[in-house]
C-alpha positions as CSV (number, residue, x, y, z in Angstrom):
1,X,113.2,-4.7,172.7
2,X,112.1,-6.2,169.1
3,X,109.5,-4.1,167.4
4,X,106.3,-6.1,167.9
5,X,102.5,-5.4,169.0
6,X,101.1,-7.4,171.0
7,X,100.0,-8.4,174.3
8,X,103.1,-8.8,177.6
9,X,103.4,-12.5,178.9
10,X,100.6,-13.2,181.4
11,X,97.8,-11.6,179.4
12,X,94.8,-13.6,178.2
13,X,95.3,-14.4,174.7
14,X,98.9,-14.1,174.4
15,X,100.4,-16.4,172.2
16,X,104.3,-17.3,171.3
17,X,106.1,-17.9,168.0
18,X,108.2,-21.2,167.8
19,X,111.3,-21.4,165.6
20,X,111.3,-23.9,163.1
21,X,113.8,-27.0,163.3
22,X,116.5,-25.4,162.1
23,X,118.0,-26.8,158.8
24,X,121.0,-25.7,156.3
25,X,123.4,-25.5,159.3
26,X,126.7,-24.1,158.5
27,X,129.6,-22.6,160.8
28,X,127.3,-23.1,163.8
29,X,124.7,-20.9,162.3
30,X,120.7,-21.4,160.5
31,X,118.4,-19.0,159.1
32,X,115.2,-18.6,161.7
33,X,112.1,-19.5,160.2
34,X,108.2,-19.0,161.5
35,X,106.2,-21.8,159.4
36,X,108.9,-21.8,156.5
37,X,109.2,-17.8,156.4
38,X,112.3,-16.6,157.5
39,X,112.1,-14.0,160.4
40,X,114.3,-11.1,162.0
41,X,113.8,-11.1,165.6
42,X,116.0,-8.8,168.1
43,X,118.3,-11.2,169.8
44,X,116.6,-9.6,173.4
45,X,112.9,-11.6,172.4
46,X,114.5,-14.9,172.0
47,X,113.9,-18.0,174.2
48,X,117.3,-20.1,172.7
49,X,117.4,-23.8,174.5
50,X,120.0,-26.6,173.5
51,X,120.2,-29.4,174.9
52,X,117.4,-28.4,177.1
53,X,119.4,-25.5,178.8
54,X,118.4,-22.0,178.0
55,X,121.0,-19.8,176.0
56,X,122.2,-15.9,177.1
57,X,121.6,-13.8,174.2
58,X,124.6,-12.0,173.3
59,X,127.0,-14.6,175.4
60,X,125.7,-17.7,173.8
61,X,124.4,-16.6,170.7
62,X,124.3,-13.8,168.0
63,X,121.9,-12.6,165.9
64,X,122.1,-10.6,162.9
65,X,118.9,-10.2,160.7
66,X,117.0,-13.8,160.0
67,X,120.7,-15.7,161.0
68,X,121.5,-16.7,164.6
69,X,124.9,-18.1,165.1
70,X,125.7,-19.6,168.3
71,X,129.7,-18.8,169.6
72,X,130.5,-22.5,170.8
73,X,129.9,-26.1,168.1
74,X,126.4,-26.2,167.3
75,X,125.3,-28.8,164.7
76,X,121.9,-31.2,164.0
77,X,122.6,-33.5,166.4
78,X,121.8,-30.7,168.9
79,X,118.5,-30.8,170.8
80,X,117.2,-27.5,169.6
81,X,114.1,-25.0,170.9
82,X,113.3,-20.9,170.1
83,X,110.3,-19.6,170.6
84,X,110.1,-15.6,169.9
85,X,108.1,-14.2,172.8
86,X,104.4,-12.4,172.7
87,X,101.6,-11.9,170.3
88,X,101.5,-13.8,166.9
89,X,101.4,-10.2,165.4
90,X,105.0,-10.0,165.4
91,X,106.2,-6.6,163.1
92,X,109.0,-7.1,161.1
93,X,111.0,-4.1,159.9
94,X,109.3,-1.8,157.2
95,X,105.8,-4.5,157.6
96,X,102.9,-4.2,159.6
97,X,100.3,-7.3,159.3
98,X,96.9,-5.1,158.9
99,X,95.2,-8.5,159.0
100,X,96.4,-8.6,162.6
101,X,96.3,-4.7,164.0
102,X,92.9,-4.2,165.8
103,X,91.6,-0.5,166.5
104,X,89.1,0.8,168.9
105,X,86.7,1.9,166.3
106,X,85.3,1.6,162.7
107,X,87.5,4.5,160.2
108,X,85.7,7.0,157.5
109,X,87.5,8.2,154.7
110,X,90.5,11.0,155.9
111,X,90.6,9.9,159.5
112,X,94.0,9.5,160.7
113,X,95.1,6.7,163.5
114,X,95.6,8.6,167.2
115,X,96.6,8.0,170.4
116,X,93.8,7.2,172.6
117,X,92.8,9.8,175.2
118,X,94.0,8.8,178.8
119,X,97.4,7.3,178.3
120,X,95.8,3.8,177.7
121,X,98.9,3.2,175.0
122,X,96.1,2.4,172.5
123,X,95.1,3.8,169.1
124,X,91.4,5.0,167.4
125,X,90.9,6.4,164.4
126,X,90.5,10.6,164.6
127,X,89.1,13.3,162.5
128,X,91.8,16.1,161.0
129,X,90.9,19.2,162.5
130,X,92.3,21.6,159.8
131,X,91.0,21.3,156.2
132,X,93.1,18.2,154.8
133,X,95.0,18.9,151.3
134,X,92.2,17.8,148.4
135,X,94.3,18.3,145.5
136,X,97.5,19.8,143.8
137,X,97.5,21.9,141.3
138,X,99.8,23.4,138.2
139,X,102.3,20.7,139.1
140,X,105.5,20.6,137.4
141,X,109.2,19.1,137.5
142,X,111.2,20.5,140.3
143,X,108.9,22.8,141.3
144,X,108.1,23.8,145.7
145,X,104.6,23.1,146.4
146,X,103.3,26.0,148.4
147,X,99.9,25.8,151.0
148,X,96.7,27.8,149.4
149,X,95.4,27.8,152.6
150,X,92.6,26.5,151.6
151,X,93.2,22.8,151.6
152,X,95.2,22.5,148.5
153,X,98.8,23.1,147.6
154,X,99.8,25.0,144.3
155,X,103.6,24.3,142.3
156,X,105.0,27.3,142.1
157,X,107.2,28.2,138.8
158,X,109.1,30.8,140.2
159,X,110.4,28.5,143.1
160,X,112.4,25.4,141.9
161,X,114.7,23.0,143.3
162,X,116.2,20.4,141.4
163,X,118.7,18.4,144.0
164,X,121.4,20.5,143.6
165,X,120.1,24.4,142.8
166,X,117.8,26.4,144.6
167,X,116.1,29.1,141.9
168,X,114.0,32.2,142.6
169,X,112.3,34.0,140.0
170,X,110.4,36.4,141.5
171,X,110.7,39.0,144.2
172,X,112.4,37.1,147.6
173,X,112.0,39.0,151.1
174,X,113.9,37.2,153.5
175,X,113.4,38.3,157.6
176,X,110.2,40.6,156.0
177,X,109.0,40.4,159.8
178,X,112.2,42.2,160.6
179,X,113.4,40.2,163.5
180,X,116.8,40.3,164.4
181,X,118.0,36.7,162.3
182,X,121.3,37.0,160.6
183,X,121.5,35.9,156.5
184,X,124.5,34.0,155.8
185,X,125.3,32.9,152.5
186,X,128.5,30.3,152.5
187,X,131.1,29.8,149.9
188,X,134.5,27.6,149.0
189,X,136.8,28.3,151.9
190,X,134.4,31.5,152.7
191,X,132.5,31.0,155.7
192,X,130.8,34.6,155.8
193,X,131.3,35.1,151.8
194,X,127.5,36.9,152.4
195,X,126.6,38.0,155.8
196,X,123.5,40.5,157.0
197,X,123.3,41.3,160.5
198,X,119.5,41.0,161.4
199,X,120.0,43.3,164.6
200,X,120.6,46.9,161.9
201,X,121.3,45.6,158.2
202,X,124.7,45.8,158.2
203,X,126.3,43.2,155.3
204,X,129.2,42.1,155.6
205,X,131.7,40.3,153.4
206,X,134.5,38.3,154.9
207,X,133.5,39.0,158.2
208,X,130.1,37.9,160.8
209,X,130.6,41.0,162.7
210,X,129.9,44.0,160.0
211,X,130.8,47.4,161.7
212,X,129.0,50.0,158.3
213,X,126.5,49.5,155.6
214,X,129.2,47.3,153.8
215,X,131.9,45.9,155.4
216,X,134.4,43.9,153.2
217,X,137.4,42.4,154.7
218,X,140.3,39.6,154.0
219,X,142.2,39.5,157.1
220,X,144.4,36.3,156.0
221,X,145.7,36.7,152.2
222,X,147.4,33.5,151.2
223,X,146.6,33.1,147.5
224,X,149.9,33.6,145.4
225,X,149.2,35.4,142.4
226,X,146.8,39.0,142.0
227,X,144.8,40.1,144.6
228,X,141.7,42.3,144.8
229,X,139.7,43.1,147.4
230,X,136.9,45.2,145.4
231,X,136.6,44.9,141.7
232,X,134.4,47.7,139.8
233,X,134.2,47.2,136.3
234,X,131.2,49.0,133.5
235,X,131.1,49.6,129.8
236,X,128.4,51.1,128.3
237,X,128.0,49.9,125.6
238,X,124.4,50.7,124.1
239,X,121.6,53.0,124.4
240,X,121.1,56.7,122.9
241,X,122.1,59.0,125.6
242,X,123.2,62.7,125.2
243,X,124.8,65.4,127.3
244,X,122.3,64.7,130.1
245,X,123.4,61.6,131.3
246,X,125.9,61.5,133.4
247,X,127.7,58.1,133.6
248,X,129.5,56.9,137.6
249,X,131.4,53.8,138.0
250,X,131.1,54.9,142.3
251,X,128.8,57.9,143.2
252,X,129.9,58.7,147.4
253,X,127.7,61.1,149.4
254,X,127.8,61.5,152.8
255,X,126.7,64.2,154.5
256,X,126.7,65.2,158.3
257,X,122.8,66.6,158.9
258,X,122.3,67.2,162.8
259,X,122.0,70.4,164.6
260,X,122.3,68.4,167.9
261,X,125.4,66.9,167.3
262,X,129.2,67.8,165.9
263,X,131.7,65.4,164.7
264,X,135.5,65.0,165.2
265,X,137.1,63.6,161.8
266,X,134.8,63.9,158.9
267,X,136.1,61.9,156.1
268,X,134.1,61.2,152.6
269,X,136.5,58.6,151.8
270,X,139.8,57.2,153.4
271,X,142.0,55.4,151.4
272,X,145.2,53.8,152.7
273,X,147.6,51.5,151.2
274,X,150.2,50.1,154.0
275,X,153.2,47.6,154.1
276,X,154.3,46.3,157.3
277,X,156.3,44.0,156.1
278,X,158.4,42.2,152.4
279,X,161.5,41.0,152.7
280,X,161.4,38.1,150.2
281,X,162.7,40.8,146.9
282,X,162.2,43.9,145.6
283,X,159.1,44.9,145.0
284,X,157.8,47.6,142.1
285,X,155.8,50.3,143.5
286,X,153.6,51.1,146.4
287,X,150.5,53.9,146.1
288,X,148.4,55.5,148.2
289,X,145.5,56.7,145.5
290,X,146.4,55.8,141.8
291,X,143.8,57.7,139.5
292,X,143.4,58.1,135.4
293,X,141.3,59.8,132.8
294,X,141.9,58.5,129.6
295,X,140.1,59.4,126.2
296,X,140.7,57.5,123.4
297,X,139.1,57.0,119.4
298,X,136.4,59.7,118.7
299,X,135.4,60.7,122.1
300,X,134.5,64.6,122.0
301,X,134.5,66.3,125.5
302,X,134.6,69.8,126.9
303,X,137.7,69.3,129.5
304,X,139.0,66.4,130.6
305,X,140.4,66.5,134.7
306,X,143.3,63.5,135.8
307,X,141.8,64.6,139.4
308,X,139.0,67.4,140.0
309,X,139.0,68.2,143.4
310,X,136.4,71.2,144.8
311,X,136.2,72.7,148.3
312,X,133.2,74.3,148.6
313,X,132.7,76.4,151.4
314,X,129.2,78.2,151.7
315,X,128.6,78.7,155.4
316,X,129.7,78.2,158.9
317,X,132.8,79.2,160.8
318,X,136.3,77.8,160.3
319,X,138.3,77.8,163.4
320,X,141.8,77.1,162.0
321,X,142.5,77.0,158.5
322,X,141.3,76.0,154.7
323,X,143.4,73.7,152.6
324,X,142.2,73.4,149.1
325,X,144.4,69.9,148.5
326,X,146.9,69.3,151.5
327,X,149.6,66.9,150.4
328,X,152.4,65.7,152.9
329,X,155.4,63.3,152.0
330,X,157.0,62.5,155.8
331,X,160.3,60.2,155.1
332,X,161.3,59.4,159.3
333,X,165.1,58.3,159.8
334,X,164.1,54.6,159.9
335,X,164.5,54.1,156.2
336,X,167.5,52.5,155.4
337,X,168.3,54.3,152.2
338,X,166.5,56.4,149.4
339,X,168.2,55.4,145.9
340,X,166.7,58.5,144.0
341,X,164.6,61.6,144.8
342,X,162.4,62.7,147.1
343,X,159.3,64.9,146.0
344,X,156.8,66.4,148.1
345,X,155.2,67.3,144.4
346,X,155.9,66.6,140.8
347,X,153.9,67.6,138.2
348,X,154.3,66.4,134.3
349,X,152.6,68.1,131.6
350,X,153.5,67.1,127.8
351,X,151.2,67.6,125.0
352,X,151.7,66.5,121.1
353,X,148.7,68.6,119.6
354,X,149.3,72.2,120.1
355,X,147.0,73.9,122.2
356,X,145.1,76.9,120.4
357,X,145.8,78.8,123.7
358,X,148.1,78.4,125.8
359,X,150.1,74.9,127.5
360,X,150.5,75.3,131.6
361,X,152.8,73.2,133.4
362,X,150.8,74.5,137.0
363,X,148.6,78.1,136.7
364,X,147.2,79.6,140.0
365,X,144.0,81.4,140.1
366,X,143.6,83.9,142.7
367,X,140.8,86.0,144.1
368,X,139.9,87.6,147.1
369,X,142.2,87.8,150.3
370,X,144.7,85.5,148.7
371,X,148.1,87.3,149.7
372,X,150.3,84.8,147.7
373,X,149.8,82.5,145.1
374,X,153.1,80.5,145.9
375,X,155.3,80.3,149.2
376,X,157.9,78.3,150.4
377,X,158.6,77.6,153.9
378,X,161.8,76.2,155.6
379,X,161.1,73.8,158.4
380,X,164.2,73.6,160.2
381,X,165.3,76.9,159.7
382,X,161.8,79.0,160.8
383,X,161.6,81.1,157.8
384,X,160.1,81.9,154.3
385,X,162.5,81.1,151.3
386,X,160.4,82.5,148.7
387,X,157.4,84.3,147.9
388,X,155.2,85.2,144.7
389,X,152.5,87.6,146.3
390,X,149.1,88.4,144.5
391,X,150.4,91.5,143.2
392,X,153.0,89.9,141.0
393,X,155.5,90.9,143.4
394,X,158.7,87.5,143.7
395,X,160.4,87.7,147.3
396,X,163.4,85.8,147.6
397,X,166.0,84.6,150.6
398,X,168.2,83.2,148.3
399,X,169.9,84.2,145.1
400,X,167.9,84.9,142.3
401,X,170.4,82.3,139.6
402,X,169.7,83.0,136.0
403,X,171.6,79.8,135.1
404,X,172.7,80.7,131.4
405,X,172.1,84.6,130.7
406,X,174.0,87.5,132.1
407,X,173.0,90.4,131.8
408,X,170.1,93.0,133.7
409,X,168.3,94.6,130.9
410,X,164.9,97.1,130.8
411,X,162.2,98.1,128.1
412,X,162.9,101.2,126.0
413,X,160.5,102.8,123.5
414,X,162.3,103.9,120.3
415,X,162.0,107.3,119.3
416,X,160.9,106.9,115.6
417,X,158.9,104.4,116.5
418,X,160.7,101.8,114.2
419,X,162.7,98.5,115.1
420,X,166.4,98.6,115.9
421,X,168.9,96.0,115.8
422,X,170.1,93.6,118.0
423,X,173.8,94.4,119.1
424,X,173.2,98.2,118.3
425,X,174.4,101.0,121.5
426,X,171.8,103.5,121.7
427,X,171.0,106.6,124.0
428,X,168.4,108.2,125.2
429,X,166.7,111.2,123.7
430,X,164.6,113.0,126.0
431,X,162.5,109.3,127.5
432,X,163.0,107.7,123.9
433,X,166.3,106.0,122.4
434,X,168.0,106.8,119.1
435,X,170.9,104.7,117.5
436,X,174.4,105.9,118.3
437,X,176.4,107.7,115.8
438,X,180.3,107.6,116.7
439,X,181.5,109.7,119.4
440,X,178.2,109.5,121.5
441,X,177.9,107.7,125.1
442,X,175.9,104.6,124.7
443,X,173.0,104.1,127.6
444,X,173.1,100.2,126.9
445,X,172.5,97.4,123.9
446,X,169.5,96.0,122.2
447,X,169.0,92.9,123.0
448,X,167.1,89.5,122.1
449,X,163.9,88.5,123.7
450,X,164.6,86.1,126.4
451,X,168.1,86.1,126.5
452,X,168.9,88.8,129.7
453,X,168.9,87.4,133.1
454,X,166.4,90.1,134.4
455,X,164.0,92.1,132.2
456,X,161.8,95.2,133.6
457,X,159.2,97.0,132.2
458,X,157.9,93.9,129.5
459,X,154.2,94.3,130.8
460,X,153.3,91.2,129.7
461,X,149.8,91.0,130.5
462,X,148.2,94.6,129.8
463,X,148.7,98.0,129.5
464,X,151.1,99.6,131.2
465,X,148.9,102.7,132.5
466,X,145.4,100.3,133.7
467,X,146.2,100.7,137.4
468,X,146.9,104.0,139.2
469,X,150.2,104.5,141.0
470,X,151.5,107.6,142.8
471,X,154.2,109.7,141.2
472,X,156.6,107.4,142.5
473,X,155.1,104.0,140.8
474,X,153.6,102.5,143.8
475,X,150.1,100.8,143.1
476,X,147.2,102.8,145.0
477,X,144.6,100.3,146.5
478,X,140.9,100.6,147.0
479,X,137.8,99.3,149.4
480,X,135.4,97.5,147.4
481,X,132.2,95.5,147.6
482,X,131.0,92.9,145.9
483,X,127.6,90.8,144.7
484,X,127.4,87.0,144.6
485,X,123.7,84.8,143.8
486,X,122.7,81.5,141.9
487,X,120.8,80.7,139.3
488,X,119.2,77.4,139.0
489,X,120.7,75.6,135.5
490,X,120.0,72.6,133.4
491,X,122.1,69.0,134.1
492,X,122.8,69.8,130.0
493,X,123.7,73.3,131.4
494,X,125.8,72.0,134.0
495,X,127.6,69.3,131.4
496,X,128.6,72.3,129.0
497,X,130.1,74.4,132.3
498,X,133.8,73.6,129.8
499,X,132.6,76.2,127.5
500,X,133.1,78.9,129.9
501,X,135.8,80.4,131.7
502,X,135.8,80.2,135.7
503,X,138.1,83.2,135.7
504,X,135.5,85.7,134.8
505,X,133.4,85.1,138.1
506,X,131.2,82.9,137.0
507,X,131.2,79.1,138.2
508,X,129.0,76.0,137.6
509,X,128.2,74.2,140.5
510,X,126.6,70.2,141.7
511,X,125.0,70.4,145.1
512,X,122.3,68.5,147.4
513,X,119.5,69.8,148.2
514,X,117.0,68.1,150.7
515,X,118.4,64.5,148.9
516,X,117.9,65.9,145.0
517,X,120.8,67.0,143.0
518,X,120.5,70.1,141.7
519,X,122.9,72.6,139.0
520,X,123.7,76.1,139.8
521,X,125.3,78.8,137.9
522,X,127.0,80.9,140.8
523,X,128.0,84.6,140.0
524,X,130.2,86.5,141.8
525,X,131.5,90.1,140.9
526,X,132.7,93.7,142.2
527,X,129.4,95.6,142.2
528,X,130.5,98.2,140.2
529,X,132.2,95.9,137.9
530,X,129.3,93.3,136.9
531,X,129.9,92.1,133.1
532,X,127.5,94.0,130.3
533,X,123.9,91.2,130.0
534,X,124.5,90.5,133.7
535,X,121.9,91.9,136.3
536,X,122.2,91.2,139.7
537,X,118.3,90.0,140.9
538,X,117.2,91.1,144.3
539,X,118.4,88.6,146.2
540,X,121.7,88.7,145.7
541,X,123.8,89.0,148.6
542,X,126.5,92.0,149.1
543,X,129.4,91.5,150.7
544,X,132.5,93.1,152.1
545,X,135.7,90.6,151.1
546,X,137.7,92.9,154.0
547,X,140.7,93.3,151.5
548,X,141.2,96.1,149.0
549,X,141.8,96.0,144.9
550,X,144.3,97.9,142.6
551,X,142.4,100.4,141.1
552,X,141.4,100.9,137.6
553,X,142.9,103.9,135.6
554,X,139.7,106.1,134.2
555,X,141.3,105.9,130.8
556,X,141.6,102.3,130.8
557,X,139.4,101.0,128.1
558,X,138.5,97.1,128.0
559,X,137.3,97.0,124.9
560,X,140.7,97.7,123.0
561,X,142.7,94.6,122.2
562,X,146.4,94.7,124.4
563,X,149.8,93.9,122.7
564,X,152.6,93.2,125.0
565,X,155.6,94.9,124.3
566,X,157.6,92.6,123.7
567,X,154.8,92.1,120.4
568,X,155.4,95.9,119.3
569,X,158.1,97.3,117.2
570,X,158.9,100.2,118.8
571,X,159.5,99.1,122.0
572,X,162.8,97.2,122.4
573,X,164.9,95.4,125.4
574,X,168.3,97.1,126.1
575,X,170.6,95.3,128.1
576,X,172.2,98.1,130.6
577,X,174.6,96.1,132.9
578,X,176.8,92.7,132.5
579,X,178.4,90.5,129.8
580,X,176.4,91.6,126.7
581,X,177.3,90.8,122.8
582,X,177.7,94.2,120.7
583,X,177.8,94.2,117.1
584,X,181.3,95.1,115.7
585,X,182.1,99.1,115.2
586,X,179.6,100.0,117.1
587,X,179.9,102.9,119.8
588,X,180.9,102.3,123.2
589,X,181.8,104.2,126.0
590,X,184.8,104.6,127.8
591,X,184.2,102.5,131.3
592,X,183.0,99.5,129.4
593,X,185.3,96.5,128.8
594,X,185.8,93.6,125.6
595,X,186.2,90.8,126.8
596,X,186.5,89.1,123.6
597,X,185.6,88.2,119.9
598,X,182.5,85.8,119.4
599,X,182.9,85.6,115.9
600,X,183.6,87.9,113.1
601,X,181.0,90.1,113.4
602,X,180.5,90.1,117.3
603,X,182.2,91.2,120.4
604,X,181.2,90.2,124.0
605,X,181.8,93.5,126.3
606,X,181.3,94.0,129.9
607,X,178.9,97.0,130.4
608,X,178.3,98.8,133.3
């Protein structure tokens, strides 16, 4: 039906509207006037006659705003009659004639128009029942009005929207009820480029459906260039700090807190890189963890670490077994071919500024109850191909291959004390060895550091009498006990840790305690063997490590500084067995054999 108040046919005081003759005919169609003024009735409200027979609307006719049209010849010659049926207060669209709309009652200022009570389809003018808005205040461009509450609004600075951008410059709680509603935020071509999961707080990016705190995923990776999943990038750049501030681009703690509970894998990160599938070329390299410390321009540290990695084990039991760093490289017989090497390790160690110690390509620090410091095992064979115990001691299954010297060779103190020549026979003398005169039975040959294929008796790292052995030269072993407690350091303690040496038994540790981060200087020493300006306090633990320790000569003294003897004159390598190089005229005995001249001045003879 048209849109028009008034009264339905029938009703006292109902009145019709009459169409105007209609003039400016064109292509069977007029404008609709009312007393001149053009009109725009629905098509349903019309009474159409021509030629004294009434029209169907929509059959007979069209109308479209003030223009009827009629669908068959229609010109002035035509007998024409419209009336638009019911009140005289017709509404056209967007226009209400207030001269004509009645109400029940007389209005006051801030009344509102109502429906009347009782379904009666009529209108009165009503009170508001809550305080209506008075006034507006601190009203600006773009800015949200917010409700006082107390019948005027306020535009708010900090909330602005300008058509396009939404801006927030405050504090924003969203869901502060805590319901369970979901926050999505939507981007280009990312439907959950935000997500948070009202029903625990999980957020999620590239996924609805968040299974941990954060959850980022890209299941369908099309874009043909770089790809990143997570990108974590800071520079400092400004602000005085000093040895106290520590500086983390990602700081991961989680820790496993429940006496009720136990867990099965216990992992404080997993990283995995896979391919399931290229085909298209060659591509460059695939890794697992890729990890760098670099120092460049005037940066001054204490130690730099490529990877640090600490097991710290204070408590608890331990079931099977303790792996400090567990690396394994499984290649199955589905790969189709391996151009190179394998390596289960490979370790590179090249420095340009020489060290004012010494460089290590790998160094092994061993304490308590560890029985080797290398081993390797055979997998399809079931054995142990070689060993290098605690002690020092090197077990083999295979053949020990000095790959360029030849002879077996042992240390020999001189007599005089004095240095003798390499490529000079010499004998003993009692335990000592003298140069050979002619006509005397040579022991063996002096020979040059490093150039024998075994060495004995070097002692290399300290003096030769600082453990006890039987009178056959085996090592006697001891029970001892030792003392272990912490002491509660500085973070600028902790920092400096670089300055000392772990190796003595002392060790600076980072651990959590009840959510704070703490420093520790841990101690750990043989009771009877604690460092001079060490005391143990009184609660330090003793302890039984359950193995034994070489023990100490009681003439050993620490304080004296140790020279190897390869450092001291007197002592001197003589090579007793093998192809060895003798200088020319020198004494020899009768079983060895020349095997020929190296140069003018020396022969090469096979002793034995």
């Amino acid at each position: 039906m048209s849109p028009y108040i008034g009264r339905p046919i029938g009703v006292a005081g109902h009145t019709t509207q009459k169409l105007d003759d209609p003039t400016g005919i064109s292509s069977n169609a007029f404008t609709m006037k009312v007393a001149t003024v053009a009109i725009s009735p629905d098509a349903a409200s019309l009474q159409i006659y021509v030629d004294g027979v009434r029209q169907e609307a929509g059959v007979a006719y069209t109308v479209s705003g003030s223009t009827i049209t009629f669908t068959g010849t229609f010109t002035s010659s035509n007998d024409f009659q419209g009336y638009v049926m019911g009140d005289a207060m017709y509404v056209e669209d967007n226009f209400i004639n207030e001269a004509k709309l009645r109400v029940s009652n007389a209005p006051t200022n801030g009344q509102f128009l109502s429906a009347q009570s009782g379904d009666t389809g009529g209108l009165t003018w009503a009170a508001v029942t809550s305080p209506a808005i008075t006034a507006i205040t601190g009203t600006a461009a773009n800015q949200i009005l917010t409700d006082d509450g107390d019948a005027t609004v306020t535009s708010e600075a900090n909330l602005t929207y300008d058509g396009t951008t939404f801006g927030v410059d405050d504090a924003a709680v969203f869901n502060e009820s805590g319901n369970d509603n979901d926050f999505r935020v939507e981007g280009s071509g990312a439907e959950n480029a935000l997500f948070v999961q009202g029903s625990d707080g999980y957020i999620g990016i590239g996924t609805s459906s968040p299974t941990g705190h954060l959850d980022v995923e890209d299941t369908a990776i099309t874009i043909a260039d770089d790809y990143y999943g997570i990108v974590n990038t800071h520079t400092r750049t400004g602000g005085v700090t000093d040895n106290e501030d520590n500086l983390y681009g990602i700081d991961s703690r989680t820790t496993f807190n429940n006496n009720s509970g136990y867990f099965g894998y216990f992992a404080g990160m997993v990283l995995k890189a896979s391919s399931t599938d290229t085909n298209a070329g060659e591509s460059v390299e695939l890794t697992g963890l890729d990890v760098e410390a670099a120092m460049s321009g005037d940066t001054d540290v204490n130690n730099i670490y490529g990877i640090k990695n600490v097991t710290n084990i204070d408590a608890g039991t331990i079931d099977t077994g303790v792996w400090g760093i567990y690396s394994k490289t499984d290649i199955e017989s589905g790969v189709t071919s391996i151009g190179s090497n394998a390596y289960g390790g490979e370790f590179w160690a090249i420095t340009d500024q020489n060290p004012a110690g010494a460089g290590y390509g790998i160094s092994s620090v061993c304490g308590a109850n560890i029985d080797f410091s290398y081993i390797s095992w055979d997998i399809d064979n079931g054995t142990y191909r070689f060993q290098v115990t605690d002690a020092g001691v090197v077990n083999s299954e295979g053949a020990m291959n000095a790959s360029q010297n030849l002879d077996y060779a042992e240390y020999f103190e001189s007599k005089d004390g004095n240095a003798i020549s390499v490529g000079t026979t010499v004998k003993l003398d009692g335990e000592k060895i003298v140069v050979c005169l002619e006509g005397d039975t040579p022991l063996g040959v002096i020979r040059p550091a490093n150039a024998s294929a075994t060495i004995g008796g070097g002692q290399l790292f300290h003096w030769a009498e600082k453990y006890e052995k039987d009178d056959y030269g085996a090592l006697i072993w001891e029970d001892y006990s030792a003392v272990r407690w912490n002491e509660e350091i500085t973070r600028a303690e902790y920092n400096s840790r670089g300055k000392a040496d772990e190796k003595d038994g002392i060790e600076d540790i980072e651990k959590e305690v009840d959510g704070v981060t703490k420093y520790y200087r841990k101690h750990r020493f043989h009771t009877d063997r604690i460092p001079e300006g060490f005391t143990a306090p009184e609660d330090a633990i003793t302890f039984n490590p359950g193995d034994k320790r070489q023990k100490i000569n009681s003439a050993y003294d620490a304080s004296n500084q140790y020279q190897s003897r390869e450092e001291r004159d007197e002592w001197h390598i003589v090579g007793l067995l093998g192809q060895i190089p003798i200088t020319k005229g020198q004494p020899v005995a009768d079983n060895w054999i020349k095997m020929k001249d190296v140069s003018d001045t020396v022969e090469m003879w096979f002793v034995k």
